[in-house]
N, C-alpha and C positions, 0 to 999 in steps of 0.2 A: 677787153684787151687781148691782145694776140699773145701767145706763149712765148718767153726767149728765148727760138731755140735759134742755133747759129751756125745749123749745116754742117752737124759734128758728124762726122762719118761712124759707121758700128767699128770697131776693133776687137780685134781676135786676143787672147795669152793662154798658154796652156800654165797650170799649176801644177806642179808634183809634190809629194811628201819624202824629202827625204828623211832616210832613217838618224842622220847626224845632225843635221839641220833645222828640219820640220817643215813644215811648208815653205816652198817658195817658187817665183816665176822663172820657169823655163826659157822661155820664148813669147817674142811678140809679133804679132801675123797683123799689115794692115797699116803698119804703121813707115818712118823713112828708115834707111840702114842704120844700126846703132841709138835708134833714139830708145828711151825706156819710159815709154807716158808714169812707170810709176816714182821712179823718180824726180821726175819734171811737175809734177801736180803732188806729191807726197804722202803717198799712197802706202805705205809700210804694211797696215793692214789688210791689204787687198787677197794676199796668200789666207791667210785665217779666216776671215769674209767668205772666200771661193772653197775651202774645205772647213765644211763646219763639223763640231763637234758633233760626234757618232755618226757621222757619214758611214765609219769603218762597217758598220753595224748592217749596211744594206748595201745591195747590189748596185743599186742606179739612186743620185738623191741628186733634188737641185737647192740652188742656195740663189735667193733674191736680198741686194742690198744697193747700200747710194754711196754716193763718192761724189769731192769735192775738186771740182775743175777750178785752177787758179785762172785768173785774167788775163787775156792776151790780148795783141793790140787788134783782131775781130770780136769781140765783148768780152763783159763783164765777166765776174765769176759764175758758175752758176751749179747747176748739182745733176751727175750722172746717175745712172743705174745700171748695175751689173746682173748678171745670170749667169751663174755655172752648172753643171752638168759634170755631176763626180760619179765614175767607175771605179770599180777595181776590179785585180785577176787573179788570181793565184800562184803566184812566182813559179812553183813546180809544173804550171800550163805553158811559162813560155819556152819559146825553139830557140835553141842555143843560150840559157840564162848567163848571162855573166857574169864574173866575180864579183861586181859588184854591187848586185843587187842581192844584201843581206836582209830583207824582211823576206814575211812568208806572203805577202801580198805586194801586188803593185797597185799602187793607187795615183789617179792624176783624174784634175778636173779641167775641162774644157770653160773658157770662160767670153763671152759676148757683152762689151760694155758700150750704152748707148745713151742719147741726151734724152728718151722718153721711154714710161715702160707701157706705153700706148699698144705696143704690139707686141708683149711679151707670149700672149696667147699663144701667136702664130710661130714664135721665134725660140721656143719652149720644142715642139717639136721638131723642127726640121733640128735644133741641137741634141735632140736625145737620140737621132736617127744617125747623123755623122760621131757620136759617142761610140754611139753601138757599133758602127761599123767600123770602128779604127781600134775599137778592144778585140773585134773578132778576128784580127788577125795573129795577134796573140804573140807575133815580133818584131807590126811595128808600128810606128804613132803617123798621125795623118798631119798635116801642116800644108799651111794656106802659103800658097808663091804668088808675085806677082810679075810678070813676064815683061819682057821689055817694053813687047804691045799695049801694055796697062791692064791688060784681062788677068783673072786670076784663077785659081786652080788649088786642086787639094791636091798633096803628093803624099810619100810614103816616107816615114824615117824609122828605126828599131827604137821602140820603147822606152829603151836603157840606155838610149843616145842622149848625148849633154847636147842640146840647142845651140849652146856656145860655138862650140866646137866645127861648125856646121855654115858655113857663108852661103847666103842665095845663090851665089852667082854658080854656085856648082851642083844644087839639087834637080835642074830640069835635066841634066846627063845623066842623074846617076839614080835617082827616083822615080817609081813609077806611079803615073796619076792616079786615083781614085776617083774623084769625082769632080765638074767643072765649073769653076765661078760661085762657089758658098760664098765668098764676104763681099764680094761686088752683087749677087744676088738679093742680097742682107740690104746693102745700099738702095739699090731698085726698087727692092718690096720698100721699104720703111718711104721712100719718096711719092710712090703711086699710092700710096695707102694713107698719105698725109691728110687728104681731103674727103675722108670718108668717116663714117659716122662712127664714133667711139667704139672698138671693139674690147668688150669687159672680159676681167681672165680672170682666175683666182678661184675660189671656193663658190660652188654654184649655192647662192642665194637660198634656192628650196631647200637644200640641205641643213643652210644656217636656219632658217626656221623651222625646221620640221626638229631639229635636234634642241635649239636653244628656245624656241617658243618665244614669251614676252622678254627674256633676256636679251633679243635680238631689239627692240625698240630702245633697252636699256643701255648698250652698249653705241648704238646711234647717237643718242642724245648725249651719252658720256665722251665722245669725241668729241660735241659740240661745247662743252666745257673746259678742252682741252688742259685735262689732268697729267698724269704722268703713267700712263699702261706700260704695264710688264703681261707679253705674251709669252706662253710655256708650251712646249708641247717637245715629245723625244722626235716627232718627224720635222723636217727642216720644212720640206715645203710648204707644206698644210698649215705649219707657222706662220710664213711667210704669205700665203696665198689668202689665209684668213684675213688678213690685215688689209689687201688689198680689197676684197671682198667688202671690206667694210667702209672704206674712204670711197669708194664707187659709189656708194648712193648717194654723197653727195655731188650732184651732177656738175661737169667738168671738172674737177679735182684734179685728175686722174691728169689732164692735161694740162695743170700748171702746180706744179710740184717742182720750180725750176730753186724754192729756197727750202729743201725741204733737209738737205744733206747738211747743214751746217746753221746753229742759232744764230750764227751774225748773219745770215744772209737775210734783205728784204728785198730785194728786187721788186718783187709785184705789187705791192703797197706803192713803191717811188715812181713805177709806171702804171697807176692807178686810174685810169678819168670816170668822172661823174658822167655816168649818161641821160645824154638831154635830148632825146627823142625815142619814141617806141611805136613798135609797127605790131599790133595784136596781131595779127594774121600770121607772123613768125616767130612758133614759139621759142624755140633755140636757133643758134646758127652751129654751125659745122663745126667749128670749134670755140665756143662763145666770143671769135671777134669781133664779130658785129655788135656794138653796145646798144641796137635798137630791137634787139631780141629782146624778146620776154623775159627769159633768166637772166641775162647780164643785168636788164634793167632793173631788175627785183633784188640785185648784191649779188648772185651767183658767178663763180660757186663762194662760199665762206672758206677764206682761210687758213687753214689751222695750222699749216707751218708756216707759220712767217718768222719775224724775232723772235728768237728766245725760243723756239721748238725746233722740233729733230724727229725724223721717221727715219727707221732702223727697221727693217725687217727683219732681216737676221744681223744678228751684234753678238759680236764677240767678246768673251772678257776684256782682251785688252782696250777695249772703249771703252769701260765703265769710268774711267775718269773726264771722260766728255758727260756721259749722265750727273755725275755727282756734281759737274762745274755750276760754279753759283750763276754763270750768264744761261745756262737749260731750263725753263722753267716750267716745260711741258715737254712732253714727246709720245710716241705711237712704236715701242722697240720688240723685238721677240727674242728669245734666247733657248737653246738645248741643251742649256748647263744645270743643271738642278741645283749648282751653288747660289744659285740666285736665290732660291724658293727657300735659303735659311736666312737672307736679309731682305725678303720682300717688304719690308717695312719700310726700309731705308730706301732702296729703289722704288718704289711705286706706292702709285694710292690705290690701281685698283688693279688686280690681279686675274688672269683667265688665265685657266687652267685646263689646256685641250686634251690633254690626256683622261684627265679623272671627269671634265665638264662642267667644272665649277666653275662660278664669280665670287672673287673674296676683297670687299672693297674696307679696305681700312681706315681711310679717312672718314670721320664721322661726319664731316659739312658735304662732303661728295655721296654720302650713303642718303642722307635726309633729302638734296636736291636730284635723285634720280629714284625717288618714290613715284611711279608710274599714276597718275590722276585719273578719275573713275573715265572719262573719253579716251584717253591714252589707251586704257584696258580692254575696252570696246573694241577700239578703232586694229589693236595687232591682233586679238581675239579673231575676230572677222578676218585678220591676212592671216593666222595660222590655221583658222577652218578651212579656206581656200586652198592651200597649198596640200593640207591631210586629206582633203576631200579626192583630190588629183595625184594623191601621193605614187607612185611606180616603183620597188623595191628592185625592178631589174633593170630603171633606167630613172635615176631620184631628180635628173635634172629636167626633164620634160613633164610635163601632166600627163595621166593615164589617158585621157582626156582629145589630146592632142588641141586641146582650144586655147584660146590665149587667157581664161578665169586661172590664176596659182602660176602663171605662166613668170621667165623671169624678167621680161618687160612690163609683164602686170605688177610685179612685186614693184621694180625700178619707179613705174610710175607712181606707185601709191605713196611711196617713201620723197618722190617729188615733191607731190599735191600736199602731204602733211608738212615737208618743211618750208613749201611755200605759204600755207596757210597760219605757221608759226612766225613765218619776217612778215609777215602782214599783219596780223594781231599783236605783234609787238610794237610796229611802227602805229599802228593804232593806240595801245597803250600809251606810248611816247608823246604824241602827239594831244590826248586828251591830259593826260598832267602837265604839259606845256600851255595849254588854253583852256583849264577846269575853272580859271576867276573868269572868263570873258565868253564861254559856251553857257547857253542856256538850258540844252538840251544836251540828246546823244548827240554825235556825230555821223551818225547813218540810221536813221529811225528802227533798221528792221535789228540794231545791234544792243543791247540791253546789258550794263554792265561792262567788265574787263575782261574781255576775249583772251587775252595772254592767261586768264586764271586756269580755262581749261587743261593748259600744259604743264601744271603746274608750279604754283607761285614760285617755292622755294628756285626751282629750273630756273625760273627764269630770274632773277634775284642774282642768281649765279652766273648767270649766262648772259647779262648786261656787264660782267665786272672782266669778261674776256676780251683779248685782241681781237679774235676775228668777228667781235661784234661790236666792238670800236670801229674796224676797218668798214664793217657793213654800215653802219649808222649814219658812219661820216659821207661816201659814197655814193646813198642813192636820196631818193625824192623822201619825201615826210610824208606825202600823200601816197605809200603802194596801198594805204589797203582800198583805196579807188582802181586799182589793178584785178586783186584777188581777194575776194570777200574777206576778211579776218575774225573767222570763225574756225573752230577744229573741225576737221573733217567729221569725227564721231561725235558735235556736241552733246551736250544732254546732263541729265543726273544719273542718278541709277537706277534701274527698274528692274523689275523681273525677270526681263529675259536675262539681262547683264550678270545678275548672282547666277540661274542658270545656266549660261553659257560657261562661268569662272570656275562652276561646280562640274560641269562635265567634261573642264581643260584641267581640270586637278584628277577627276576620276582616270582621265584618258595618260595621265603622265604617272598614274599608279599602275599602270598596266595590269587593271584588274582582269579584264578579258582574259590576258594570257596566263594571270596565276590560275583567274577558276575552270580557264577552259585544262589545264594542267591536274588541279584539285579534283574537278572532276571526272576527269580519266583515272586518275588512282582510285576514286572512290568508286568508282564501277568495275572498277578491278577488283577491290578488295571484298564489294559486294558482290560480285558474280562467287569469290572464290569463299567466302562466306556462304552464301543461298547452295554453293555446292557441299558445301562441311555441312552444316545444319541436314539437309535432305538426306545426305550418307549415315548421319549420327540418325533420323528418325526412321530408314531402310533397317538399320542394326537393331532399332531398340524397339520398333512393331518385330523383325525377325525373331531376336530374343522373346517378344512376347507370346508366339503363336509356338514356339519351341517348347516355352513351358509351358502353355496349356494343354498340348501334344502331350508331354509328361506326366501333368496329372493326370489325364483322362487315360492315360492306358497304366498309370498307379491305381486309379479308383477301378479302371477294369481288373487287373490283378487282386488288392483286394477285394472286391465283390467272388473273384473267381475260388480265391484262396479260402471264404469264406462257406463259399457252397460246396467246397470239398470238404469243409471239416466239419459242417452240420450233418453234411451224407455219412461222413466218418462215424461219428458220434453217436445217428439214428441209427447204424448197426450196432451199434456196444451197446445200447439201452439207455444211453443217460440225454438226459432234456439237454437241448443248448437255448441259452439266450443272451439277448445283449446287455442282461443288469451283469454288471461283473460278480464275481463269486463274493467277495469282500463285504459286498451290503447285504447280501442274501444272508450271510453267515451270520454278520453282525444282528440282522431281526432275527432271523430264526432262533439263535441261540437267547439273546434275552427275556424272548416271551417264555423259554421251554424254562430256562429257569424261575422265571417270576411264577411259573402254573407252579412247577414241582415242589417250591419253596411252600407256594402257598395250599398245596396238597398236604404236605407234611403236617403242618402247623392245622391246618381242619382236622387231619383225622387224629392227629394226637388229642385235639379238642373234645370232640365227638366221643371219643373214649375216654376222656375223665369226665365230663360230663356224665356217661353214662354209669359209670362209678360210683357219684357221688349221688346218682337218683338211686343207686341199689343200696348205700349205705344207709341213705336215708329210713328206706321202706322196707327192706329184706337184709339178710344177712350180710356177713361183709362179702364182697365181692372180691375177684380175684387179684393179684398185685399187677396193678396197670404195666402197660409197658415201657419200657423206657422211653425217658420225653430226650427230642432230639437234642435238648440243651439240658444238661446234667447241674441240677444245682449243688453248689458247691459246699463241702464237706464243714461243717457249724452252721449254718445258716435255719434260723428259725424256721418252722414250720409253718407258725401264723403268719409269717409274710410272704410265703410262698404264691397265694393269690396275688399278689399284687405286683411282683417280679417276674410275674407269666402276664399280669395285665401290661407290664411295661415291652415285654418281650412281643406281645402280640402288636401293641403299637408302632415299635420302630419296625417289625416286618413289614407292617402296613403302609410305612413312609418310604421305606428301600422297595415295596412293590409298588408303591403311586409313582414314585420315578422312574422305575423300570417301565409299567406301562406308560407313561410319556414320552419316553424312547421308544417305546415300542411303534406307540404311533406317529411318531415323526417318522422312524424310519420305513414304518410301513406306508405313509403316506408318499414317501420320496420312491419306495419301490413298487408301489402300485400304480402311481404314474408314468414311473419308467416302462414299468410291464404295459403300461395301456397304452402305451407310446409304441413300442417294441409291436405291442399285439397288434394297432392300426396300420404299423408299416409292416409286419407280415401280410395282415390281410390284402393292403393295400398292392405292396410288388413285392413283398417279399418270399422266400421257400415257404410252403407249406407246413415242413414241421419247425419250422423257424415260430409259425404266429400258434404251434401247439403247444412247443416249448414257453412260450411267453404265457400262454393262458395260463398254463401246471403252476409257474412262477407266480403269477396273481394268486391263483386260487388258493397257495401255499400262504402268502402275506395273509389272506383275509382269514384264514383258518389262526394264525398266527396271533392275529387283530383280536379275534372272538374268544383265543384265551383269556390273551390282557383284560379283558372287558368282564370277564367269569371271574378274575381275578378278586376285582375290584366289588363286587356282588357278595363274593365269600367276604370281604372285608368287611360288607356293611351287616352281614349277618353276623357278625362276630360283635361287632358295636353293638346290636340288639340285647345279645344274649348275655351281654357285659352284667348289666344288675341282675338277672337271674341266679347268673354264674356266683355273685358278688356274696346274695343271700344265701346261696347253699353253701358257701364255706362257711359261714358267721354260724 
C-alpha cells in the first residue's frame, strides 16, 4: 500500500531560548498570516523537542523528532517529523547588543517540519548552511517571506528582534535578501524526489558494525520484538541518527512511519490489503505500492509502530508521561538527560548506551529470547569480517576497496535476505503445525525439520506474541516459503571454522595487536636501555680489572726491586740474607745449642766421677771432683746419691728427646724452606740470594747432627748405667 501522505507542504519556525521563559517559538515562515500550526495540532513541546538538552554544550547540534498532525477535512490524523539545527553566539560577538539580551550566549534553533523523514539526508545540509549563514552575521536572523507573486525568499531581521513585532507586509522594504526560494525550494526537491529510490541518512551502517559487531544483529532482532528501548547518548544527533540507522534495514519502513508519533494511531493496519498477485522479476517497487512486488508480497515492511507504540527520537522529559501511559506498550525513544539512566528500569527493558557502548537488557524473557543461535553467529560473523576486511579509518563509510563486498548496499541487502528468509521459515513453521496430522512427509523434501529453529526458538516464541507479526501473518499467503526458500541464510551446526572465526572476533575485540604492538616497543626500549647499562657496568669492571693488575705487577716490581737493594745492602756489611725469617732460624738454632750444651755438661761431669771412682777403687783417693752442676742438697744421704744422679740423668734425657724432636721438626720445616729459597735463587733469583740460602741449610743440618750426637751420648749413658751402679755398691 501507498504511504498517507497528503501533500503537506515543509514549514519553517525559528526557536529561541529565552532567559525568562525557556524555549519557545518565535516565528512561523510558510505558513497563512497569524496561524500558529503549534497551536492548532497541539504542539506545546515542540520548543524542547527543537532545543534539546546540552545543545548549550556545542556549537551546531541537530535534533530529529515526530509530531502529531490532528485531522482535517483533506485526511486523517497522521505523524510529522521535525529537524532543527541549534547555533549559538556569544552575546559580547553581537553589533549593537541590546538591553535585552541578558544571557552570555544567544541561542536559537532553526526548525523544518515535514510529513516524511525520506529526505532528511539531503534536508540536514542545506539547513546547517542557511544556519551558519544567518549566525555569521552576528546582528541579524534570516527569515523566509513569501511575496505577493507566491515565490519566496530569505530576508534579514536583528537577532534580538521579537518576530511579533514584525508584519510581512513591511519586511521586503525594509530587509535585505540573503538568499532565494529556501522553502519553496524544500517544496520542489521533496516532490521531484518522491519517486526515487529510498535515500538512507543516519549513522552509516559500517560504522554500526565495525563498533557493535554481533550486538548489531542483536539490536535488529530486538526491534523485531518490539520491547521498550531507551537510547542514551550526550550527543543529540548520533542519538537520533542511530535509531534511524536501525529501522532502515527494515526495508520500507522509513516510508510508512505515518502512525509512528502517537500509540492511538493505526492507519496502515486499517488501509492494509492482502496481496493477491506477484511478479518475481520485480523485486521491490519504488515505494512498496505495488502489492505484486516481491517485498510487499512477503509482509514488507513489518510494523512496529502501529498501536500501542511510539518512535521518539529525541524525547524530552516532559513526554515521559506518554511513555509511562498504560495505552504505550512499546516504543524506539532517545534521550540526553542522564536522569533517565537512574530509572532505567522503569523506562525500558533494554538500554544502549552510546556514550560508554554498552547493551544493558533487563528484562530477563527479553535477554533469553535475543540469545544469538550458532547460524545467527555465523551468518553477522561473516558481515563483520566483511566490513573490517574493507575497513577505511579516513573514510569509515566507503570500503578501502571501493567494491561493493562491506559496502552499505551490501550490508542493506544481507540484512534483507536474512529477514526474508526468517518470514519464510516461519510461515513454514506455521504452516506444518497447522497440517502435522494430515502431512506425511516434510513439506519441501530438500527441508529437514523446523527451519524457524535456526533463529532461535526462544526469538521466535517471542516474536509470534507481537503486533507486527500478527499484522504480517494475517496479511500475506501461507505458502511464502514457495517464494524464498525457508532456510537461514548461515544454516548449519557448529564446526571448526565457527569456534575459530568466534575465537578470533573475540581476540580482534581484545585489541591484542595494539596492546603488544605497545608492550613491545617498551620492552625494546627498556631492553636496549638495559643491554646499554650491562655493557657500561662490564667496560667498568674489565677496566677496574686490568687497573689492578697494572698495580700489582708494578707492586711485585717494586718489591723484587726493594729486595735486590737490600740483599746488595747486606752483601756489603757481611751478613747472609734469606727468605726463612729470622724467627725459625733462632727458634732451631738456639734449641739444638742448648740440648748439645746441657748434654755436654751432664757427660763430662760423668766422665769425671767415673773416673773417680776407678781411682778409689785401685789407687789412692783421688782428688775432690768437681762440683756437679746440680748441688745436692744439705742432709741428704750419701748412699742415695747414685741414684738421684741416675734420676737426674733420666729426666735430662727426656727434656733432650724433646728438644731433639723440635729440633727436627724445625729443622725439617727450615731445610725445606732453604731448599725452596736455594732452587729459586738458583733458579731467577740474585746470586748471593741462593748463597745465603745454602749458609742457612748448611747451618740446620750442622744444627740436625748435634741433636743426633745428643741422643748417642744418651744411649752411652744407659750402657754404663750398671757399671756405674756396681762401683758405688
Amino acid at each position: 500500500m501507498a504511504p498517507l501522505h497528503h501533500c503537506f507542504p515543509p514549514i519553517v519556525c525559528v526557536v529561541d531560548f529565552h532567559h525568562a521563559r525557556g524555549p519557545e517559538v518565535e516565528t512561523w515562515i510558510g505558513v497563512e498570516n497569524g496561524a500558529d500550526p503549534a497551536a492548532d495540532n497541539e504542539w506545546p513541546l515542540l520548543p524542547f523537542m527543537a532545543l534539546s538538552d546540552g545543545a548549550h554544550a556545542t556549537t551546531e547540534d541537530f535534533s530529529y523528532f515526530t509530531l502529531c498532525r490532528e485531522a482535517t477535512l483533506d485526511g486523517p490524523a497522521t505523524s510529522l517529523f521535525g529537524i532543527s539545527c541549534t547555533r549559538q553566539l556569544d552575546a559580547n560577538d553581537l553589533i549593537n547588543r541590546p538591553a535585552e539580551v541578558t544571557r552570555s550566549t544567544v541561542q536559537k534553533a532553526v526548525v523544518v517540519i515535514t510529513d516524511s523523514p525520506q529526505h532528511f539526508g539531503y534536508l540536514r545540509e542545506k539547513l546547517s548552511v542557511v544556519t551558519k549563514a544567518w549566525f555569521a552575521q552576528k546582528y541579524c536572523l534570516a527569515c523566509l517571506y513569501k511575496s505577493s507573486s507566491g515565490s519566496y525568499s530569505i530576508v534579514i531581521l536583528p537577532i534580538w528582534t521579537s518576530w511579533r513585532l514584525v508584519h510581512h507586509s513591511k519586511l521586503p522594504a525594509a530587509l535585505l535578501t540573503l538568499s532565494q526560494g529556501f522553502q519553496a525550494s524544500l517544496a520542489k526537491t521533496f516532490k521531484d524526489r518522491e519517486h526515487e529510490r529510498d535515500q538512507f541518512f543516519g549513522l552509516s551502517l559500517r560504522e554500526i558494525i565495525h563498533e557493535y559487531k554481533h550486538q548489531t544483529l542483536v539490536l535488529f532482532k530486538c526491534c523485531l520484538l518490539q520491547p521498550k528501548m531507551l537510547f542514551f547518548g550526550s550527543s543529540c544527533e548520533r542519538l537520533c541518527l542511530m535509531q534511524f540507522s536501525l529501522i532502515s534495514l527494515i526495508p520500507g519502513l522509513i516510508r510508512n512511519l505515518q502512525d509512528c508519533a502517537d500509540p492511538a494511531f493505526n492507519a496502515y493496519e486499517e488501509n492494509l490489503e492482502k496481496p493477491a498477485s506477484l511478479k518475481t522479476s520485480e523485486r521491490a517497487s519504488r515505494f512498496l505500492a505495488n502489492s505484486s512486488s516481491v517485498l510487499a508480497y512477503m509482509g514488507l515492511p513489518l510494523q512496529i509502530f502501529g498501536k500501542g507504540s511510539l518512535f521518539g527520537p529525541y524525547t524530552p522529559l516532559q513526554q515521559l508521561d506518554m511513555l509511562a501511559d498504560r495505552e504505550t506498550k512499546s516504543y524506539v525513544v532517545g534521550s540526553t538527560n542522564s536522569l533517565l539512566l537512574q530509572q532505567r528500569d522503569r523506562y525500558s527493558d533494554i538500554l544502549i548506551n552510546l556514550d560508554e557502548g554498552t547493551i544493558n537488557i533487563s528484562s530477563p524473557s527479553l535477554r533469553s529470547a535475543l540469545i544469538l543461535s550458532t547460524p545467527d553467529r555465523r551468518w553477522i560473523d561473516f558481515l563483520t569480517q566483511a566490513v573490517n576486511d574493507t575497513w577505511d579509518e579516513e573514510n569509515p563509510g566507503r570500503p578501502n576497496t571501493l567494491g561493493y563486498s562491506g559496502s552499505e548496499e551490501f550490508i542493506r541487502l544481507q540484512f534483507e535476505e536474512y529477514l526474508l528468509a526468517l518470514l519464510s521459515s516461519s510461515k513454514y513453521r506455521t504452516y506444518y503445525e497447522a497440517h502435522k496430522d494430515t502431512l506425511k512427509g516434510p513439506v519441501i523434501n530438500e527441508i529437514e525439520g523446523d527451519p524457524a529453529g535456526e533463529f532461535g526458538n526462544d526469538f521466535i516464541a517471542a516474536w509470534e506474541k507481537t503486533e507486527n507479526f500478527r499484522i504480517f501473518n494475517r496479511h500475506t499467503d501461507e505458502h511464502l516459503f514457495d517464494i524464498v526458500v525457508p532456510e537461514h541464510p548461515c544454516s548449519g551446526g557448529l564446526t571448526i571454522e565457527d569456534i575459530q572465526r568466534r575465537l578470533n572476533s573475540q581476540v580482534e575485540a581484545l585489541h591484542l595487536d595494539e596492546r603488544f604492538a605497545h608492550g613491545k616497543e617498551t620492552l625494546n626500549k627498556h631492553f636496549a636501555e638495559g643491554q646499554k647499562k650491562v655493557s657500561t657496568a662490564f667496560n667498568n669492571l674489565w677496566a677496574d680489572i686490568e687497573a689492578m693488575r697494572e698495580a700489582q705487577r708494578r707492586k711485585r716490581d717494586e718489591e723484587a726491586k726493594a729486595a735486590a737493594e737490600k740483599a746488595e745492602k747486606e752483601e756489603k756489611q757481611g751478613s747472609p740474607t734469606s727468605s726463612i725469617s729470622d724467627k725459625d732460624k733462632s727458634n732451631g738454632g738456639s734449641r739444638a745449642e742448648r740440648a748439645s750444651a746441657y748434654l755436654s755438661s751432664w757427660g763430662q761431669w760423668a766422665n769425671e766421677k767415673r773416673a773417680g771412682w776407678r781411682k778409689g777403687k785401685n789407687g789412692p783417693a783421688s782428688p775432690p771432683p768437681t762440683d756437679s752442676p746440680i748441688e745436692p742438697k744439705k742432709g741428704l744421704d750419701e748412699d742415695k746419691a747414685p741414684e738421684i744422679v741416675e734420676s737426674k740423668v733420666e729426666s735430662a734425657a727426656a727434656d733432650q728427646t724433646t728438644a731433639v724432636k723440635e729440633a727436627k721438626v724445625n729443622g725439617d720445616k727450615v731445610e725445606a724452606l732453604a731448599s725452596a729459597d736455594e732452587a729459586q735463587a738458583k733458579t731467577g733469583g740474585h746470586p748471593d740470594s741462593a748463597e745465603a740460602a745454602t749458609a742457612v741449610g748448611k747451618e740446620v743440618r750442622t744444627s740436625t747432627q748435634s741433636a743426633t750426637l745428643g741422643e748417642e751420648l744418651k744411649e752411652a749413658k744407659v750402657e754404663d748405667k750398671p757399671e756405674s751402679a756396681s762401683m758405688d755398691r
